[in-house]
PAZAPA-4460 file (N, C-alpha, C; in steps of 0.05 Angstrom, whole numbers, plus 32768, in hexadecimal, padded with zeros to 4 digits):
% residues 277
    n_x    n_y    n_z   ca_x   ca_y   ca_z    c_x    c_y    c_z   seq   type   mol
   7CF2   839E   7CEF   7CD6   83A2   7CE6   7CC6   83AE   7CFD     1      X     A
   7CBA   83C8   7CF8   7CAD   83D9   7D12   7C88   83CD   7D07     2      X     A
   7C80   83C9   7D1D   7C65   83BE   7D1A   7C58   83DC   7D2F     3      X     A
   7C48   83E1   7D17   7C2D   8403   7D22   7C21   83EF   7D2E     4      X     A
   7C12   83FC   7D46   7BF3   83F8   7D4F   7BE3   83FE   7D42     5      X     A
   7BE9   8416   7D35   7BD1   8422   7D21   7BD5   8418   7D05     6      X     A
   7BC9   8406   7CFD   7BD4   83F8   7CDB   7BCB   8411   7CCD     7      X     A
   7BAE   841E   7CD1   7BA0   8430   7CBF   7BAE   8452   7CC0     8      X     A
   7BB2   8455   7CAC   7BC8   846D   7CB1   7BBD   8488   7CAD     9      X     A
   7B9D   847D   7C9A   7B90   8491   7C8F   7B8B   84A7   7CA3    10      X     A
   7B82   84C8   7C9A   7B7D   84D6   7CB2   7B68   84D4   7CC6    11      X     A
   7B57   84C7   7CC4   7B3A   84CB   7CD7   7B41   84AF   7CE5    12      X     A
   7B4D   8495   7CDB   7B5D   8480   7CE3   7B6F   8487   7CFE    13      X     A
   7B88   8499   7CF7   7B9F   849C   7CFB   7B97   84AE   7D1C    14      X     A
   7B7F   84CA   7D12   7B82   84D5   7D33   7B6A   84C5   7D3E    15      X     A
   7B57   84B6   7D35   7B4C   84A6   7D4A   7B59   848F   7D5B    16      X     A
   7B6B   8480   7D47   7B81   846A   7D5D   7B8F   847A   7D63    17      X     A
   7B97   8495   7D63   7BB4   849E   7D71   7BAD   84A8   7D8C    18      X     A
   7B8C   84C0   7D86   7B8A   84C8   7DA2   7B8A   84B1   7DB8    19      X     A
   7B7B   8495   7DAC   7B6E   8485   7DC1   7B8F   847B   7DCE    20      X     A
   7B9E   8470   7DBA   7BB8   8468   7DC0   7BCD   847D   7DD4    21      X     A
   7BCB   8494   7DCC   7BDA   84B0   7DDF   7BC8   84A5   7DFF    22      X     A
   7BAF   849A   7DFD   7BA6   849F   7E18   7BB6   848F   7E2D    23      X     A
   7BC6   847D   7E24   7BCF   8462   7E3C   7BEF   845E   7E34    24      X     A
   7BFC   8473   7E1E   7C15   846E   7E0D   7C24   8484   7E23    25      X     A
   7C41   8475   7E2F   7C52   848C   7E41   7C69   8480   7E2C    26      X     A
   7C65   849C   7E17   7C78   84A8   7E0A   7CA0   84A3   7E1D    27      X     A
   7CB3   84AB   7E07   7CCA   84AB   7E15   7CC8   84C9   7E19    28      X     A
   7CDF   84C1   7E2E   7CE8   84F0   7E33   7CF9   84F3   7E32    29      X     A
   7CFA   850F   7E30   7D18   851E   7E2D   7D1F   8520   7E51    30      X     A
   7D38   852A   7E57   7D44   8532   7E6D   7D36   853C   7E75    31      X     A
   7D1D   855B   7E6E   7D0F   856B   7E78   7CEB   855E   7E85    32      X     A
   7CEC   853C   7E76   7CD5   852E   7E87   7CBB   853B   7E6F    33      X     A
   7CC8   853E   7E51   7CB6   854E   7E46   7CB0   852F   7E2C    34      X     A
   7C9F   8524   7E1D   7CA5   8517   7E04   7CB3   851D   7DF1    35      X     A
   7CC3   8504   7DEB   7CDE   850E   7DD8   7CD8   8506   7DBF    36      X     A
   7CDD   8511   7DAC   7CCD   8515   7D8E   7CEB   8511   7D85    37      X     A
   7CFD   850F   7D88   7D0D   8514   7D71   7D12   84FB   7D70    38      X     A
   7D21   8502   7D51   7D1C   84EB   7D3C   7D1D   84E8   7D1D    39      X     A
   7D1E   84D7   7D16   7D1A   84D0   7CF4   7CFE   84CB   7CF0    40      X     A
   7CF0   84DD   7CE7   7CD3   84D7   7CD9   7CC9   84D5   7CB9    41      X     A
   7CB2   84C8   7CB7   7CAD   84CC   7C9D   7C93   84D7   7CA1    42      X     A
   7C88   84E5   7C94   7C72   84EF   7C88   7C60   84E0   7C75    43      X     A
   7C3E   84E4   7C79   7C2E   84E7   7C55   7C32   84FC   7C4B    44      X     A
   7C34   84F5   7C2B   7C33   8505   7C1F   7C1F   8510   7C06    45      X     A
   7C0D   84FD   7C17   7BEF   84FC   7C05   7BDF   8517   7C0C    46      X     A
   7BDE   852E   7C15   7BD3   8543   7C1A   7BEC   8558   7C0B    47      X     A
   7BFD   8550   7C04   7C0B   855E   7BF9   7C01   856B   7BDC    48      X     A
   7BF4   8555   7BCE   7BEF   8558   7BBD   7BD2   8567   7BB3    49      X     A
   7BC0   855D   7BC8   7BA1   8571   7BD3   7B9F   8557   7BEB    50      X     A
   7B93   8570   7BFB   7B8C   856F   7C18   7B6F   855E   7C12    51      X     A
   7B5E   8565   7C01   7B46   8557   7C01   7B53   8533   7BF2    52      X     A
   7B3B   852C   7BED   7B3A   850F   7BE7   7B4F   850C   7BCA    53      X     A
   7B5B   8501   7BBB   7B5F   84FB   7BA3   7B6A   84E8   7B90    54      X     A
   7B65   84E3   7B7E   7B6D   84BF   7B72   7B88   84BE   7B63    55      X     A
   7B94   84B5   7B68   7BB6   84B4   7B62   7BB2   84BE   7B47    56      X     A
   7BC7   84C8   7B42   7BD0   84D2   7B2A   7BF5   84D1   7B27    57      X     A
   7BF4   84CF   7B08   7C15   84CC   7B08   7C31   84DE   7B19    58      X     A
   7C3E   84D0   7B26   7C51   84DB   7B36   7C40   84E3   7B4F    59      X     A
   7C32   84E3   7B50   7C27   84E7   7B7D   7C1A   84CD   7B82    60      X     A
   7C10   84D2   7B99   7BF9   84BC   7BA6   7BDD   84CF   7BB0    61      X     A
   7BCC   84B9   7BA5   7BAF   84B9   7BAE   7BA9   84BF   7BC7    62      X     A
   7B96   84C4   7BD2   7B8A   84B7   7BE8   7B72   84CB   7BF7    63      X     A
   7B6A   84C5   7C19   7B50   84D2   7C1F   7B5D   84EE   7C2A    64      X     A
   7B40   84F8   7C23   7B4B   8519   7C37   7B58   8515   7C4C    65      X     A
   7B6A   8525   7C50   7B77   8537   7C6F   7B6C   853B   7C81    66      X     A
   7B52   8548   7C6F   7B3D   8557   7C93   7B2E   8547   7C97    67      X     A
   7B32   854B   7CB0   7B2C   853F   7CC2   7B08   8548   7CD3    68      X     A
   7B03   8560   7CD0   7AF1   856A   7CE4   7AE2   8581   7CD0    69      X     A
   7AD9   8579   7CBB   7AC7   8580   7CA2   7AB7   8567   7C9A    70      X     A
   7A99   855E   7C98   7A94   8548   7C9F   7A96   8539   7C7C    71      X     A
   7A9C   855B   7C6B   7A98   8549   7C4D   7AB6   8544   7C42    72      X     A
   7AD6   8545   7C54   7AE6   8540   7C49   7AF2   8560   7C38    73      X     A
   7AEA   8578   7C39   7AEC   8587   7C25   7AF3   85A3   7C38    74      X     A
   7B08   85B4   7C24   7B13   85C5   7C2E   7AFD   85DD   7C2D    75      X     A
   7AF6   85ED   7C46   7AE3   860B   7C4B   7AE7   8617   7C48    76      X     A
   7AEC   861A   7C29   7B06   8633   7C1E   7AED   8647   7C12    77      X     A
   7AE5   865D   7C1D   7AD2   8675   7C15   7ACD   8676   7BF5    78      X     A
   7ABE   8683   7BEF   7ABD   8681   7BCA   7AD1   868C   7BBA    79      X     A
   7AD4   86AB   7BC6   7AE7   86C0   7BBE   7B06   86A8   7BB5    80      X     A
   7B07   86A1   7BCF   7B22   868E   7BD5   7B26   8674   7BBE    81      X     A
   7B11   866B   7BB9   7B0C   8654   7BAA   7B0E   8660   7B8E    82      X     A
   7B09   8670   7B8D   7B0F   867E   7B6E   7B2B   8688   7B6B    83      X     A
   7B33   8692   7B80   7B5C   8696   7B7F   7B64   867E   7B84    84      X     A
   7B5E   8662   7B90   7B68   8651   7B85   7B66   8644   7B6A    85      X     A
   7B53   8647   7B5E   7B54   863F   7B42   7B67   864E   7B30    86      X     A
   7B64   866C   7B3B   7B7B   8679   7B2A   7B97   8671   7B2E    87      X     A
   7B9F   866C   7B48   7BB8   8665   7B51   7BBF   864C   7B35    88      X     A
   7BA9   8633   7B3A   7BB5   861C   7B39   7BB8   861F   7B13    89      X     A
   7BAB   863E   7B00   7BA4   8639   7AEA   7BC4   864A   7AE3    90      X     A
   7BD3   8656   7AF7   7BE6   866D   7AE9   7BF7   8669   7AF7    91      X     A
   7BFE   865D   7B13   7C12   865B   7B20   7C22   8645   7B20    92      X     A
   7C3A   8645   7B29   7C4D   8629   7B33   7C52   8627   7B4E    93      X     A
   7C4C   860E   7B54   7C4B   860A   7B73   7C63   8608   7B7E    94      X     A
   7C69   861B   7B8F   7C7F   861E   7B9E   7C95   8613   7BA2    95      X     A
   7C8B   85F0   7BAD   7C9A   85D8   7BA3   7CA9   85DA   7B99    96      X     A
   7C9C   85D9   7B80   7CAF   85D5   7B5F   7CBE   85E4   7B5A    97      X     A
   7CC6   8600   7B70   7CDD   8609   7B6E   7CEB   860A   7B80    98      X     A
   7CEB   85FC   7B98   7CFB   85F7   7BA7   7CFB   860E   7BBE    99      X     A
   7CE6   8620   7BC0   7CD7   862A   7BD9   7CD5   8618   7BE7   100      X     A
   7CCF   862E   7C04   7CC3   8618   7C1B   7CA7   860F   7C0F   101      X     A
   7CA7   85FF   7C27   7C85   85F7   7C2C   7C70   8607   7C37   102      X     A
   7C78   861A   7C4D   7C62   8625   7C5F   7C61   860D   7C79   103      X     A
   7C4A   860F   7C8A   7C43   85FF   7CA0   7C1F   8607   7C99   104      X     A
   7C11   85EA   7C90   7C26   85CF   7C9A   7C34   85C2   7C91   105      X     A
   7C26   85CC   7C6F   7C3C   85B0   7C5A   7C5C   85B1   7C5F   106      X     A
   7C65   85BD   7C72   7C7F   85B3   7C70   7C7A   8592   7C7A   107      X     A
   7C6F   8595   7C92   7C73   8578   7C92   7C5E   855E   7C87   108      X     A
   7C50   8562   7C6F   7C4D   854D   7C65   7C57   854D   7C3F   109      X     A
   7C73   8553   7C4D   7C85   854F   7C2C   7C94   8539   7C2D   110      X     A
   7C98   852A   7C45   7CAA   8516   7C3F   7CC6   850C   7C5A   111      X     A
   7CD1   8509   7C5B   7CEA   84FF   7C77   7CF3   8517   7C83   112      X     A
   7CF7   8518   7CA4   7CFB   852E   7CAE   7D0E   8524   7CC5   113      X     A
   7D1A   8533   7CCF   7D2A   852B   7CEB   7D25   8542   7CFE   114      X     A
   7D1A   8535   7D17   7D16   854C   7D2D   7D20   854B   7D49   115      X     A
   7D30   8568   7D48   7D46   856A   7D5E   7D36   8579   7D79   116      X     A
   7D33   8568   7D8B   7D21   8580   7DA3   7D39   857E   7DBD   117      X     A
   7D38   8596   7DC5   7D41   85A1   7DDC   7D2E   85A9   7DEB   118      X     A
   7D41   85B8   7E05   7D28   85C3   7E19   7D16   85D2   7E10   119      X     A
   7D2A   85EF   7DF9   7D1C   85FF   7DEF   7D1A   8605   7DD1   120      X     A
   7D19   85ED   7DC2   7D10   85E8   7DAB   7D16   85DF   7D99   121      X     A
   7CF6   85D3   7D8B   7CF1   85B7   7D7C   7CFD   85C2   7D5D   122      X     A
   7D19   85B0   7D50   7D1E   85BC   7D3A   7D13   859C   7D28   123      X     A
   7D09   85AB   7D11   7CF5   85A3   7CFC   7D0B   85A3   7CE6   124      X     A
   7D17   8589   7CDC   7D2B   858B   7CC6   7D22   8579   7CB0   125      X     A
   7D1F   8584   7C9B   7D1A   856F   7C83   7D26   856C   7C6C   126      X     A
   7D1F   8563   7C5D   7D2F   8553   7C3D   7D2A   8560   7C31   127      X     A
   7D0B   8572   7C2E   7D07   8583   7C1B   7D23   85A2   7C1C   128      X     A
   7D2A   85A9   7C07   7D3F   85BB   7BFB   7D3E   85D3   7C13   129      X     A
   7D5A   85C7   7C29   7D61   85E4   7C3A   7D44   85E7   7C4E   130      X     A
   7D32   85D3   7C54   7D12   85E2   7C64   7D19   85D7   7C81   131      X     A
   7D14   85EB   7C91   7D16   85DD   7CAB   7D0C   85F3   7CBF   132      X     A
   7CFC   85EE   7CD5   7CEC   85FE   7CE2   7CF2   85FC   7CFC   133      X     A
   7CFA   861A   7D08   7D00   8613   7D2A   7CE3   861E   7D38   134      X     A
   7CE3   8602   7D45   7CCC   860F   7D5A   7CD0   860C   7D77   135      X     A
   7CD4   862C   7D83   7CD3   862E   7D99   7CC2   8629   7DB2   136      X     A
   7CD6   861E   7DCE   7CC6   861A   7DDF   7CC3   8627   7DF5   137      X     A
   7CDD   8640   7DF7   7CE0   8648   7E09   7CC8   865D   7E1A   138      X     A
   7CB3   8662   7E0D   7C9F   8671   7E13   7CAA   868E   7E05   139      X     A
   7CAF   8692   7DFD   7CB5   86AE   7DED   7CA3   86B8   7DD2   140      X     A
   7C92   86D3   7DD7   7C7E   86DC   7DC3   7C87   86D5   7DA6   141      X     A
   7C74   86CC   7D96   7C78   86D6   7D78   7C80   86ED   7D6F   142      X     A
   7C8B   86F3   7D65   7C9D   8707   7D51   7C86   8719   7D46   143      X     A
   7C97   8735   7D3C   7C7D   8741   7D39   7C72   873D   7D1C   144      X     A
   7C5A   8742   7D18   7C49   8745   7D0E   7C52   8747   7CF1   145      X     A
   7C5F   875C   7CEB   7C62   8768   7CCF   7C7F   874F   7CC4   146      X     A
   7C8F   8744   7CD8   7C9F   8733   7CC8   7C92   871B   7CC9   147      X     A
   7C93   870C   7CAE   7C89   86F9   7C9F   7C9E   86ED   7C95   148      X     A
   7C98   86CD   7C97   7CAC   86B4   7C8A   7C9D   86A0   7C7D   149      X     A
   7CB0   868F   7C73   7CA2   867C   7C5C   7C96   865F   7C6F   150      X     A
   7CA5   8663   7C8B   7CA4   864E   7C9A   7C93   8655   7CB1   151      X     A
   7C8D   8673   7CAF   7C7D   867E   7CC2   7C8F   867D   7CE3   152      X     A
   7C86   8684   7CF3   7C8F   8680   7D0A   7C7E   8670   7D1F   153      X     A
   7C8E   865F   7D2D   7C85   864A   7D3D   7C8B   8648   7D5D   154      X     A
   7C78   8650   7D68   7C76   864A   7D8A   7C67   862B   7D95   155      X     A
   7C78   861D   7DA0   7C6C   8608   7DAE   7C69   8603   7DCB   156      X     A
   7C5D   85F8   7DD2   7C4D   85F3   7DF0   7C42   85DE   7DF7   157      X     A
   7C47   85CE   7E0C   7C3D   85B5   7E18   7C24   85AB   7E25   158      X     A
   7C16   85A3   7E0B   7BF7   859B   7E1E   7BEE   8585   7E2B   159      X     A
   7C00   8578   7E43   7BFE   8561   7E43   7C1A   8551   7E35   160      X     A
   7C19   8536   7E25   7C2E   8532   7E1B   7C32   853E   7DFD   161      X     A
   7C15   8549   7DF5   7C17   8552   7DDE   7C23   8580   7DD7   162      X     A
   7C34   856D   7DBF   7C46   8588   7DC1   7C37   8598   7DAA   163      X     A
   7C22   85B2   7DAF   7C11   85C2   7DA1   7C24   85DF   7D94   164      X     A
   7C25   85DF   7D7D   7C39   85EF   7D74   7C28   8604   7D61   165      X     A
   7C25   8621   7D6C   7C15   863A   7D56   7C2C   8642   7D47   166      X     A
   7C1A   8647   7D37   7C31   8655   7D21   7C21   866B   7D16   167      X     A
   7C36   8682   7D0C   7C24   869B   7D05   7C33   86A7   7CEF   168      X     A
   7C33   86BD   7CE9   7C4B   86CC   7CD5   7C55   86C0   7CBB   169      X     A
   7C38   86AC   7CB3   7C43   869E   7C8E   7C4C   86B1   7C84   170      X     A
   7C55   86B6   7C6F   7C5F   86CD   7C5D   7C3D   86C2   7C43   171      X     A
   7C3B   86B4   7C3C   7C16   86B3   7C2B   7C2A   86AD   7C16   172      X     A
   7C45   8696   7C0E   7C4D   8695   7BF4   7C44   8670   7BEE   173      X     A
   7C4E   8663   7C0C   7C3B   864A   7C02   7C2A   8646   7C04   174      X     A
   7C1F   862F   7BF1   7C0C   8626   7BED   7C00   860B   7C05   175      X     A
   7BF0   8602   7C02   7BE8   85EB   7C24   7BE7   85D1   7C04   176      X     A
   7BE7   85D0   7BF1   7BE5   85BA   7BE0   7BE9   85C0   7BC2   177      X     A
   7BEC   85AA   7BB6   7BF7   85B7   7B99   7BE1   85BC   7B88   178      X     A
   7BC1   85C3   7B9D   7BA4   85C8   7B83   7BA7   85E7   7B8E   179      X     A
   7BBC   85F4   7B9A   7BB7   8616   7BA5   7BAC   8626   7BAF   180      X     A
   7BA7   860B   7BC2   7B9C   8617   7BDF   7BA7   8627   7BF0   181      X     A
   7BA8   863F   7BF8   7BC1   8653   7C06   7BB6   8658   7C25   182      X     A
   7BC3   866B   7C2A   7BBA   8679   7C42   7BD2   8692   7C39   183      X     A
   7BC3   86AB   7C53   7BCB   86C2   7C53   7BDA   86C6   7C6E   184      X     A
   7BED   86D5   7C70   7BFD   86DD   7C8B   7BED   86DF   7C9C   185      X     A
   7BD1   86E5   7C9B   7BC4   86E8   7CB4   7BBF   86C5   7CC8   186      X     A
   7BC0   86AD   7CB4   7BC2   8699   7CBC   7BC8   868F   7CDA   187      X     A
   7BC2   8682   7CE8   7BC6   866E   7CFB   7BC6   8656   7CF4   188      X     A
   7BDF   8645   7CFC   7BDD   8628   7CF5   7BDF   8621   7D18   189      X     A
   7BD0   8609   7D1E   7BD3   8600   7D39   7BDC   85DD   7D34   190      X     A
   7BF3   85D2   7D34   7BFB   85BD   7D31   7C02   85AF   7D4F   191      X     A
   7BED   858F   7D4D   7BF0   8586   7D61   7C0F   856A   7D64   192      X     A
   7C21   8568   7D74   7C30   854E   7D6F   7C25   8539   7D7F   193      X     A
   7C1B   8521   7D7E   7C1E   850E   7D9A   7C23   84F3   7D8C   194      X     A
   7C3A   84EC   7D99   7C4A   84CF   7D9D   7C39   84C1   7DAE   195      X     A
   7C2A   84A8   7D93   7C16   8492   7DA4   7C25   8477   7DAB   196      X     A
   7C3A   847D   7D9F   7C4A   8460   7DA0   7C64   846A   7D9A   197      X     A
   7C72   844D   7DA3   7C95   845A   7D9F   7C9C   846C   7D82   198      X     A
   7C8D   845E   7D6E   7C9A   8465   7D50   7C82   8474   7D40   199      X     A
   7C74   8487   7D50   7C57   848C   7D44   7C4E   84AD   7D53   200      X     A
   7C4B   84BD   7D46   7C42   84D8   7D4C   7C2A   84DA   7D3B   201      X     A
   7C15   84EA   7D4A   7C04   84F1   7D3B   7C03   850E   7D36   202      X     A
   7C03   8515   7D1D   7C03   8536   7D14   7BE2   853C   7D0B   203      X     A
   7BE0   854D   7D1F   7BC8   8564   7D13   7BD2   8584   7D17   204      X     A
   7BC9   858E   7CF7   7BC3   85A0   7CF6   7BAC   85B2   7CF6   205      X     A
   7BAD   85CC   7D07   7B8D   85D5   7D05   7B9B   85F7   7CF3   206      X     A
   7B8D   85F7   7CDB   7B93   8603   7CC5   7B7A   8629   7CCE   207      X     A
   7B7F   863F   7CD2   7B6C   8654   7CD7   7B71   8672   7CCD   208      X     A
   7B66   8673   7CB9   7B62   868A   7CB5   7B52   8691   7C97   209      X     A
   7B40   86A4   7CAD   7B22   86A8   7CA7   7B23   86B3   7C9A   210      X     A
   7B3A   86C1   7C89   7B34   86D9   7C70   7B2D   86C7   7C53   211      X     A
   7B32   86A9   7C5F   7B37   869C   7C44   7B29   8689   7C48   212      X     A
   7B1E   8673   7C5A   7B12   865E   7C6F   7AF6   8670   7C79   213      X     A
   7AE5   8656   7C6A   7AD1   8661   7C80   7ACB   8656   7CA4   214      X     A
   7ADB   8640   7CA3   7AE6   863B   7CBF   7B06   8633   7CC6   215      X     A
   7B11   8627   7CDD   7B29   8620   7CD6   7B16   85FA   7CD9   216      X     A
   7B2F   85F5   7CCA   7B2F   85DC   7CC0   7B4E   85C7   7CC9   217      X     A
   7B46   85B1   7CD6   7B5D   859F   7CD7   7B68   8583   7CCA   218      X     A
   7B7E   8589   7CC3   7B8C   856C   7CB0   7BA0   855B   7CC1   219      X     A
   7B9C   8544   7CBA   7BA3   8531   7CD4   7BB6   8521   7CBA   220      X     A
   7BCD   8514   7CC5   7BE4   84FD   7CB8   7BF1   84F5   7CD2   221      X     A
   7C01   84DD   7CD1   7C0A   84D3   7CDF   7C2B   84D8   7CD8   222      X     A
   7C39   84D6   7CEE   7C5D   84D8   7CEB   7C64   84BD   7CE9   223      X     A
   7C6E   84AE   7CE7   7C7E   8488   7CE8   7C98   8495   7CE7   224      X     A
   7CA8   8488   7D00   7CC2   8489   7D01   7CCF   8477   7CF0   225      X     A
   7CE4   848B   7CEC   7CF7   8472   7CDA   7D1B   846C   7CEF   226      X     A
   7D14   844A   7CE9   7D27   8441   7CFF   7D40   8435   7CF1   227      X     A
   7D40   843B   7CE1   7D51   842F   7CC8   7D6D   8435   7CCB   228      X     A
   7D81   8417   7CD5   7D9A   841F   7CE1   7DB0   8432   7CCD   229      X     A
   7DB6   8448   7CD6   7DCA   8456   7CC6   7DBC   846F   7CAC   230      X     A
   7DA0   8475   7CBF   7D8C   847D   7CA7   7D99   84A5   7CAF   231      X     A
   7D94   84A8   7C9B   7DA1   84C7   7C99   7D8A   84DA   7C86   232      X     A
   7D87   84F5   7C90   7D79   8503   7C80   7D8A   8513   7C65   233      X     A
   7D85   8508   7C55   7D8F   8516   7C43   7D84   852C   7C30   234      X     A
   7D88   8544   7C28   7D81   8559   7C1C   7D79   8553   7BFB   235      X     A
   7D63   8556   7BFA   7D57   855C   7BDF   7D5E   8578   7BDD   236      X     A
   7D73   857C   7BCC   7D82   8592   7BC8   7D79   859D   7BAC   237      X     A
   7D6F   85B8   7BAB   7D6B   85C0   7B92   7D6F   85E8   7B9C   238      X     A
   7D66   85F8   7B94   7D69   8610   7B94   7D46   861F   7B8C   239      X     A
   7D4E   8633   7B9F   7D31   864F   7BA0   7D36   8653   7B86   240      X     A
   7D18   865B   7B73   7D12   865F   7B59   7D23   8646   7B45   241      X     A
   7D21   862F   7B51   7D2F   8616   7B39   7D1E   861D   7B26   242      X     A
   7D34   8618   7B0A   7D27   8623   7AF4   7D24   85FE   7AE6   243      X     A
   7D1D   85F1   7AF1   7D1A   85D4   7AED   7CF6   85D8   7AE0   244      X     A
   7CEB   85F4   7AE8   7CCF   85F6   7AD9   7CCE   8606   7AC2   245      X     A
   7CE6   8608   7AB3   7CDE   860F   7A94   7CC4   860C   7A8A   246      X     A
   7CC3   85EF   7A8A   7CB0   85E5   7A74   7C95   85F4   7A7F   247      X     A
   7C92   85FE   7A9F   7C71   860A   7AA4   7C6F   861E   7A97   248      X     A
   7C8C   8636   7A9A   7C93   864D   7A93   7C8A   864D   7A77   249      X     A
   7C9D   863E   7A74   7C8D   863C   7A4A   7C73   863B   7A41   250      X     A
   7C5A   8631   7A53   7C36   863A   7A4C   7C35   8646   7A68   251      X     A
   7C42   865D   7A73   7C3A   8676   7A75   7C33   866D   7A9F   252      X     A
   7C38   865A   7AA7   7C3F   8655   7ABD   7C4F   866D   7AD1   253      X     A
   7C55   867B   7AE2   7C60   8689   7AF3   7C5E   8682   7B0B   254      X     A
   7C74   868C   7B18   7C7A   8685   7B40   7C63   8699   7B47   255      X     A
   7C51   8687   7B5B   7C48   8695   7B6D   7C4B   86AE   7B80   256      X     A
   7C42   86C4   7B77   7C49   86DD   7B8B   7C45   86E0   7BA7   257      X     A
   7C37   86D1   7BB2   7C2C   86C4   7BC7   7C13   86DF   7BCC   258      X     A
   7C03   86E0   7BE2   7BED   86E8   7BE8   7BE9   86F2   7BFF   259      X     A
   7BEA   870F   7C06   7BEF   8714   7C1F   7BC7   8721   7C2C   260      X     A
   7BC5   8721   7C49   7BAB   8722   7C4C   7BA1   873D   7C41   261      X     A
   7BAF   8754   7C3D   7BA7   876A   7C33   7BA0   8769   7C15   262      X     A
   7BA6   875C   7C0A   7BA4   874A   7BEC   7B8C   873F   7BEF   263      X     A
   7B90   872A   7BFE   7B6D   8716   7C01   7B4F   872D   7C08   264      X     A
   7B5C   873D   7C1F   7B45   8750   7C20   7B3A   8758   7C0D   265      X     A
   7B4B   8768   7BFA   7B41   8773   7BE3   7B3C   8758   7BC7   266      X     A
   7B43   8748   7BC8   7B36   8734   7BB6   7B1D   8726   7BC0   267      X     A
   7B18   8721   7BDE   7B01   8728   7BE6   7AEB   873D   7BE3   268      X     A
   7AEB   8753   7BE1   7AD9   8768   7BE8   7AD5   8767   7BC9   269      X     A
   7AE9   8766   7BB3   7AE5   8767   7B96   7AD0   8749   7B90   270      X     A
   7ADE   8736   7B98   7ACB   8724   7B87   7AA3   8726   7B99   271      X     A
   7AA9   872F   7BB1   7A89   8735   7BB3   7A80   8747   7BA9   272      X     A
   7A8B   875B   7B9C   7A7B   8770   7B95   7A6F   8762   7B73   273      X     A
   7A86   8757   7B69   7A81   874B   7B54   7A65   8738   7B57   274      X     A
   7A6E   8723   7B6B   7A4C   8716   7B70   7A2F   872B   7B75   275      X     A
   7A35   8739   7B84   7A1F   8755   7B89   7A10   875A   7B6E   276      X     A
   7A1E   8759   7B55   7A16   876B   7B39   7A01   8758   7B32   277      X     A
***
């Protein structure tokens, strides 16, 4: 039985005991004298479902907003933007449900993950179908520009004990929650790790880009190790385009084309002109 320091797991809970806890907590290390993260983790997966506040409903869980540093709880998603998510969530199928990745950040608040770190990099392995994200440490530039992934590409760096990881190069096909909230390749995600206690990381993400955000915005969850003797990650195995979504297909449901920023521009500049009339 692992006993938290932090009982409250919620997000505004979770990075207020974690920072205070990171201040006096000497983490374990790797050979390199760096904090060692790897491990069996579990995730929330209450922002999975929307990042803002929401009251359980059949098959998920409830609970409070993500963000953290918005004082009303609520995503700064521009108007233009707020209206392509309503379209998204009125015509599309979320990614999920066919066995796409996640994107960053929701990869990691889908559920159990195992993380392998070396000198020169933190590998990100999970349950969800085939998803797993390498993030490098060796100091080496991001990739260029025009190639785009579903996992984006990930550089990490040591601030202190906390391991700060950018990511750039989304491909714009996931979604950040299942109400279709997106982002565009032009994106920055800035994800923070810090281990406050033996069995306890705190994850923030700082979510940015302004084509779609009227600021960047950050969502906070906590990691809990799992210590569970003989515990193994096993694959929620399914396949890209599972046709397990008939039944959406049948009232007229379709896969997400995803949304690239040259797309947003112009769905921007269109829906103002429309307001203009």
């Amino acid at each position: 039985q692992i006993e938290f320091v932090c009982p409250d797991y919620s997000p505004m809970a979770i990075q207020a005991c974690g920072r205070e806890r990171a201040k006096t907590f000497t983490p374990p290390r790797t050979a390199d004298g760096k904090p060692d993260l790897s491990g069996y983790w579990g995730g929330a997966q209450v922002p999975h479902e929307s990042l803002e506040a929401h009251p359980k409903t059949p098959g998920d869980t409830g609970g409070p907003s993500a963000i953290v540093d918005v004082p009303d709880g609520k995503v700064p998603i521009q108007a233009w933007a707020e209206a392509k998510r309503l379209d998204n969530k009125a015509k599309y199928i979320d990614q999920n449900a066919q066995c796409f990745m996640s994107g960053v950040p929701r990869h990691l608040y889908m559920g159990a993950y195992q993380f392998i770190q070396t000198p020169t990099k933190l590998l990100l392995l999970s349950e969800e179908t085939n998803a797993y994200r390498n993030v490098f440490l060796d100091g080496r530039p991001h990739i260029a520009k025009d190639i785009v992934l579903w996992q984006g590409d990930s550089r990490g760096r040591w601030d202190g004990d906390t391991l700060v990881v950018e990511t750039r190069n989304q491909n714009g096909n996931p979604w950040l929650d299942q109400q279709g909230r997106f982002v565009t390749d032009e994106a920055v995600v800035t994800e923070r790790f810090t281990l406050f206690e033996p069995n306890s990381i705190l994850y923030e993400a700082t979510i940015d880009d302004p084509l779609v955000y009227t600021r960047p915005f950050t969502i906070v969850s906590g990691l809990r190790r799992n210590v569970r003797p003989g515990y193994e990650l096993w694959e929620e195995s399914c396949f890209e385009g599972e046709q397990n979504t008939k039944h959406l297909r049948n009232i007229g449901y379709r896969t997400y084309p995803g949304f690239s920023s040259k797309e947003a521009r112009a769905a921007k500049e269109a829906f103002e002109r429309g307001r203009a009339r």
